[in-house]
C-alpha positions as CSV (number, residue, x, y, z in Angstrom):
1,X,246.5,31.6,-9.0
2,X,245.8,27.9,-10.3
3,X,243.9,27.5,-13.2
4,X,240.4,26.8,-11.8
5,X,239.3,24.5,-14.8
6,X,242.3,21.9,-13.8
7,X,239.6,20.6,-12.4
8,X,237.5,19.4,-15.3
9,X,240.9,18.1,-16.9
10,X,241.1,13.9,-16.7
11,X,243.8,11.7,-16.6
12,X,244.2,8.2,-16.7
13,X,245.4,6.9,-12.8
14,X,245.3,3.2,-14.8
15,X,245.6,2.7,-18.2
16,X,243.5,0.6,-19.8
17,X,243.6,0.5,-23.7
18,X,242.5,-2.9,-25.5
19,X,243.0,-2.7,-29.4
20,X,243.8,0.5,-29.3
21,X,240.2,1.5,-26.9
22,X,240.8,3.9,-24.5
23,X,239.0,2.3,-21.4
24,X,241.2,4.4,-18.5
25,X,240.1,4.6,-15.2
26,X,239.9,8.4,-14.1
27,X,238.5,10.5,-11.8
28,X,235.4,10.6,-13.9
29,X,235.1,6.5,-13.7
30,X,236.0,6.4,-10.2
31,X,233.1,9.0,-9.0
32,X,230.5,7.2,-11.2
33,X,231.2,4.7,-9.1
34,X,230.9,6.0,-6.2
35,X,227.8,7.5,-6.8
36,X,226.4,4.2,-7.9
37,X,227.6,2.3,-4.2
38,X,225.9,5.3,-2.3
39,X,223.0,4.7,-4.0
40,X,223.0,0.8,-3.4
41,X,224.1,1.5,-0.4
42,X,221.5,3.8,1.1
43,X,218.4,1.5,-0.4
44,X,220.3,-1.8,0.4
45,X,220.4,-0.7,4.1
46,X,216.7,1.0,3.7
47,X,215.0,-2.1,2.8
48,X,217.8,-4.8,3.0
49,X,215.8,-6.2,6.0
50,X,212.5,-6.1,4.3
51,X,210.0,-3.1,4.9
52,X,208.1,-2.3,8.3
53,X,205.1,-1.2,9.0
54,X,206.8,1.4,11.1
55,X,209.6,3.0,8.7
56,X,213.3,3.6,10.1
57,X,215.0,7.1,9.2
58,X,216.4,5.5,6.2
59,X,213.5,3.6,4.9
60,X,211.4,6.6,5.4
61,X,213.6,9.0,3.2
62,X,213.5,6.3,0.6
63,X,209.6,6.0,0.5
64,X,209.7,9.8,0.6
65,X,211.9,10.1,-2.6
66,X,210.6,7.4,-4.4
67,X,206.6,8.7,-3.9
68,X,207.9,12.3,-4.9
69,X,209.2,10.4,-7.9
70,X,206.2,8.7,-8.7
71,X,203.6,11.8,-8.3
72,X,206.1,13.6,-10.5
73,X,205.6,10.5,-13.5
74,X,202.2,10.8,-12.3
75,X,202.1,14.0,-13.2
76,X,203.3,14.8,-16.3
77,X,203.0,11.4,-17.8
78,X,199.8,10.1,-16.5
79,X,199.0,6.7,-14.7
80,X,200.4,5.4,-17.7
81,X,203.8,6.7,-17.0
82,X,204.4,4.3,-13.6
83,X,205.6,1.6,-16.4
84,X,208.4,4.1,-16.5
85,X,208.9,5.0,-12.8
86,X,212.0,2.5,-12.5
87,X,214.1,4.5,-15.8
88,X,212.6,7.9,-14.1
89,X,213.5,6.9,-10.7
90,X,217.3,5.3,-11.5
91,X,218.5,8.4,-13.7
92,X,217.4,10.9,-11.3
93,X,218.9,9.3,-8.3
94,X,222.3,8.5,-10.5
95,X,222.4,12.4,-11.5
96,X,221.3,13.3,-7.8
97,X,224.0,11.1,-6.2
98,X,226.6,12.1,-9.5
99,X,226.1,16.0,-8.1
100,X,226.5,15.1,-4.5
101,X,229.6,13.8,-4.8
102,X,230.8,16.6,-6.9
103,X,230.7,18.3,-3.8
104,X,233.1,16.2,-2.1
105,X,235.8,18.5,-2.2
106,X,239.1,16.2,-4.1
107,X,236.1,14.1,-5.9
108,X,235.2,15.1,-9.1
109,X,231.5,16.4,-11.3
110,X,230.6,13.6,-13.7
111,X,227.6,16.0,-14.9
112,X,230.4,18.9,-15.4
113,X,231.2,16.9,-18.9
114,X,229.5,17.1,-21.7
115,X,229.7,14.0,-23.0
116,X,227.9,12.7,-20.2
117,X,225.4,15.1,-20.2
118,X,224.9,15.0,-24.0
119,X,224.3,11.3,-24.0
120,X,221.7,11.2,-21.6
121,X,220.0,13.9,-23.4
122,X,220.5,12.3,-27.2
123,X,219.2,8.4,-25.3
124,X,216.1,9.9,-24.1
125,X,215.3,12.2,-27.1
126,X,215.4,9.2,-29.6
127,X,213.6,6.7,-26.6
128,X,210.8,9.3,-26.6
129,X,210.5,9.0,-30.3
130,X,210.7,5.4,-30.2
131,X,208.6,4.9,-27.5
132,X,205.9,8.0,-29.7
133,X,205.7,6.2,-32.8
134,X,205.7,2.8,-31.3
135,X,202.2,4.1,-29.5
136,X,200.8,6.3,-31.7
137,X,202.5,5.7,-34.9
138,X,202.0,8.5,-37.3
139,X,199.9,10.3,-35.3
140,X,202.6,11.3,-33.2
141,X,203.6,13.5,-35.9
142,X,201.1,15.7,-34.9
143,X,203.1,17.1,-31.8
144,X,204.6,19.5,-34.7
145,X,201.3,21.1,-35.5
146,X,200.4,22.8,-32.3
147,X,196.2,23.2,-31.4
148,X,194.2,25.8,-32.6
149,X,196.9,27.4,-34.8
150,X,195.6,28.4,-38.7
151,X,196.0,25.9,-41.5
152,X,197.4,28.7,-43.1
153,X,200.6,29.2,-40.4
154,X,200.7,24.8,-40.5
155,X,203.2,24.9,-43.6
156,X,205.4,27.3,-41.1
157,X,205.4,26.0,-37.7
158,X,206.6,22.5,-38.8
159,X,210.1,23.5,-39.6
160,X,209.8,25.6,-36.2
161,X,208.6,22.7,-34.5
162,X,210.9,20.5,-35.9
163,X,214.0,22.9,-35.3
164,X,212.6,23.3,-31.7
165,X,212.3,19.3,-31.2
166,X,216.1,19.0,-32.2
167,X,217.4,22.0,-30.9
168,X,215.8,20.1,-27.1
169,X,218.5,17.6,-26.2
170,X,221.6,19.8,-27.3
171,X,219.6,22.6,-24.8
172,X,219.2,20.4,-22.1
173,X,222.9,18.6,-22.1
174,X,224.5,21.9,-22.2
175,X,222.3,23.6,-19.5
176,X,223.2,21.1,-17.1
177,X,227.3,20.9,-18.2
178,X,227.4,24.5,-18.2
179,X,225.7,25.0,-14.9
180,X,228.0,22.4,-13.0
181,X,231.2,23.6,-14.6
182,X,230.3,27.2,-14.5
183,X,229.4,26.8,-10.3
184,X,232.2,24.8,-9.4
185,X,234.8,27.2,-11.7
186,X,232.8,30.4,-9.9
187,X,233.7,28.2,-6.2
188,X,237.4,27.7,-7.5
189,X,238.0,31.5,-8.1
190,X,236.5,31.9,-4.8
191,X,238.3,30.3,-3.0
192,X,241.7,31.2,-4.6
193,X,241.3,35.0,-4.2
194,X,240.3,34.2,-0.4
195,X,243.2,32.0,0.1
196,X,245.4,34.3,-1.8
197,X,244.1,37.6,0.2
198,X,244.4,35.6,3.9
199,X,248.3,34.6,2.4
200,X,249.1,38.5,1.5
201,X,247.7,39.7,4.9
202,X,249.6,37.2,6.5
203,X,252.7,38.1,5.0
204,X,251.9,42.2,5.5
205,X,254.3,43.4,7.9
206,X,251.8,46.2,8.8
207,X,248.6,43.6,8.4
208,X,247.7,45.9,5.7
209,X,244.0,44.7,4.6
210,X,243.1,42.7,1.5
């Protein structure tokens, strides 16, 4: 049976290396892409026209995912968080579209690499802390003492807290690697044994089962 991570493996359909800068175009550049134009796509042909009063099917998906977006920001960020909406809204739809055409059987998972994945994580860890100090300056040092705890335990949790905070984006980039490249691996295997088992019973000269 195949190897099923051939998959994951990339190679350059045209090569593109200025100065010695690896710039190919692979299956990984060509599916960002493609997840990108659906995405245009969808909203250009949503509200390409201008909204109506009365929404068409694609106009009304578009306000649906865009106001579970917002409560979301809403939510957790507070009112606010809607000066952030357009980041929130544009890397969720990007990863949303990226994993929908994972699916695509010949396409390929840009979220199965973990470069990808690790960069989003490591941008939005240091914006956070940009974006922390720039509002609260100092003070936002104080996410490392949680409430109520003992001034006694303070000189302990820090380092905790601090091995937590750093520990988050490596977490979170490898959760979402691991779970697209572990899926689509457990789908290859799958579906390898099943074609190999309908090939051997096939072949049986007494249809002897798999």
């Amino acid at each position: 049976m195949e190897n099923p991570l051939h998959h994951f493996e990339l190679h350059p359909i045209i090569p593109l290396i200025p100065m010695g800068f690896d710039i190919s175009i692979n299956k990984a550049t060509l599916a960002m892409w493609g997840a990108l134009m659906i995405v245009f796509i969808l909203f250009r042909i949503a509200i390409g026209r201008g909204l109506k009063l009365i929404p068409g099917k694609l106009q009304n998906i578009a306000e649906i995912t865009l106001e579970f977006l917002l409560d979301m920001v809403t939510e957790y960020i507070g009112k606010e968080g809607k000066k952030y909406f357009p980041f929130v809204a544009t890397l969720f739809l990007f990863l949303f579209s990226c994993n929908l055409v994972g699916l695509i059987p010949g396409s390929y998972t840009l979220t199965s690499q973990l470069v990808v994945t690790g960069s989003f994580a490591v941008f939005i860890f240091f914006m956070t802390l940009v974006i922390g100090f720039a509002k609260h300056g100092l003070h936002f040092l104080g996410i490392l003492v949680p409430p109520g705890i003992p001034k006694i335990l303070i000189p302990l949790m820090i380092p905790i807290e601090i091995i937590s905070m750093l520990a988050r984006p490596v977490t979170l980039g490898v959760r979402l690697f691991a779970n697209m490249t572990a899926g689509h691996t457990l789908m290859g295997v799958l579906f390898g044994m099943a074609l190999t088992c309908l090939l051997y019973t096939s072949d049986a000269a007494d249809d002897t089962p798999c």
